[in-house]
C-alpha positions as CSV (number, residue, x, y, z in Angstrom):
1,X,18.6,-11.7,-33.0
2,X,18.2,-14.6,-30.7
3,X,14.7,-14.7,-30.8
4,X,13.6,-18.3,-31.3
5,X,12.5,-19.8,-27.7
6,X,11.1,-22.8,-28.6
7,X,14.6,-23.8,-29.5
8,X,16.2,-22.8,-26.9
9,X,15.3,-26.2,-24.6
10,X,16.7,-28.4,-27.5
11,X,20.1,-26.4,-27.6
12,X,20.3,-26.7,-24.3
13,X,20.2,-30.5,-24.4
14,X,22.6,-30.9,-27.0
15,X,24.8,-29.1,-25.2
16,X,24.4,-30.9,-22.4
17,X,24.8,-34.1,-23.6
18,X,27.9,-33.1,-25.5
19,X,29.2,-32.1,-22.0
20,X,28.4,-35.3,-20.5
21,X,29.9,-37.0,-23.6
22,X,33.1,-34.9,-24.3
23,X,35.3,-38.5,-24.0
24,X,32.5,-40.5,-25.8
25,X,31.5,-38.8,-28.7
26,X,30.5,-42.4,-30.6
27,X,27.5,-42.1,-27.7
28,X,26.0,-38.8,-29.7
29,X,25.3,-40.3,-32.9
30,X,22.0,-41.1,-32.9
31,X,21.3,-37.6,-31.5
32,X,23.2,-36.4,-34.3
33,X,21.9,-37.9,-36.9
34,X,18.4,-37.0,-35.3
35,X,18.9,-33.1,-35.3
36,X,20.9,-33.8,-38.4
37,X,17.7,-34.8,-40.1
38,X,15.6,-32.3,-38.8
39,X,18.0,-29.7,-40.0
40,X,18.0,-31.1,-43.5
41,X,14.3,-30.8,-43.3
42,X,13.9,-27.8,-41.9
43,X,16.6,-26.3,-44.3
44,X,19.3,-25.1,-42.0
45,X,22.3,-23.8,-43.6
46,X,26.0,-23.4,-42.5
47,X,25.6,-20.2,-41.8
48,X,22.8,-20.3,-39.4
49,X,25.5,-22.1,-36.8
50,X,27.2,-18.7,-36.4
51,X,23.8,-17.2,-35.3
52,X,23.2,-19.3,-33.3
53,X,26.5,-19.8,-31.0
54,X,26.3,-16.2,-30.9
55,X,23.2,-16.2,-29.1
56,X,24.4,-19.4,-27.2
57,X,27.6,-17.5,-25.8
58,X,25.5,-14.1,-25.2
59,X,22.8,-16.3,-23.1
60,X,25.8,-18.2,-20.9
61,X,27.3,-14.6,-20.5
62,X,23.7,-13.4,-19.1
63,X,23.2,-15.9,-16.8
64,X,26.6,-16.8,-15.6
65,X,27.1,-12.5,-15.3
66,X,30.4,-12.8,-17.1
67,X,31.9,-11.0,-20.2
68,X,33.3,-11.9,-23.4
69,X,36.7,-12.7,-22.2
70,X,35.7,-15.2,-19.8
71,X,37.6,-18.7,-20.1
72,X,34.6,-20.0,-19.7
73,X,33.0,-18.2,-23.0
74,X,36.2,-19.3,-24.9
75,X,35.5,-23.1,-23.8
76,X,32.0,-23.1,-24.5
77,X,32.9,-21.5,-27.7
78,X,34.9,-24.2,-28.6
79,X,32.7,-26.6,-27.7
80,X,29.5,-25.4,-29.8
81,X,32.0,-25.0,-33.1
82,X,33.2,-29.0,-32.4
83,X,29.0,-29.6,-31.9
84,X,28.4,-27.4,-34.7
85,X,31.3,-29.1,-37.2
86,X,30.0,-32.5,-36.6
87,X,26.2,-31.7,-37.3
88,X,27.6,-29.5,-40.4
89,X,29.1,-32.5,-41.5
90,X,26.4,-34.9,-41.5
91,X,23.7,-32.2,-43.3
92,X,25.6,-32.4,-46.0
93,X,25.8,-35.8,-46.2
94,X,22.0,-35.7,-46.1
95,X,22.0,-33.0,-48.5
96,X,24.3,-34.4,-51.0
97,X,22.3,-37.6,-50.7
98,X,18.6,-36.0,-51.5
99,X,20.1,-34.8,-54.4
100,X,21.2,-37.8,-55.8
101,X,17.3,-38.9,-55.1
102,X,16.2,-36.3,-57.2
């Protein structure tokens, strides 16, 4: 299921920068109003999200040679469903809005 590499480096990097930005969430906007409008065009969906932090926690749990209970699977978790939340949030403000256009 996780088959999409050429998104793999941009997942990465927003995960990152959520990391680095855990107590300064106000410093992500731009970048979430960036992927935020290339998920509107691209047409991702809600449910996409769960595909993809599956294949998120699978890849830390490959490389980090830990399982499924792991603390650190559980906090990562968290952390892509609070990432995932916010950009949810915004697409369909962008979605609601386009329809308005219409």
């Amino acid at each position: 299921r996780c088959r999409h590499n050429r998104e793999h480096k941009k997942l990465a990097n927003v995960i990152v920068a959520y990391a680095r930005n855990v107590d300064t969430p106000e410093n992500l906007s731009k970048a979430v109003d960036k992927t935020a409008h290339t998920h509107t065009s691209a047409g991702v969906k809600p449910e996409h999200y769960s595909i993809v932090g599956e294949c998120l926690l699978q890849a830390i749990m490959d490389v980090a040679g830990i399982d499924e209970q792991s603390p650190v699977i559980d906090t990562w978790g968290r952390a892509f469903i609070t990432i995932a939340e916010i950009l949810m949030a915004r697409e369909k403000e962008l979605y609601e809005s386009s329809q308005h256009v219409a």
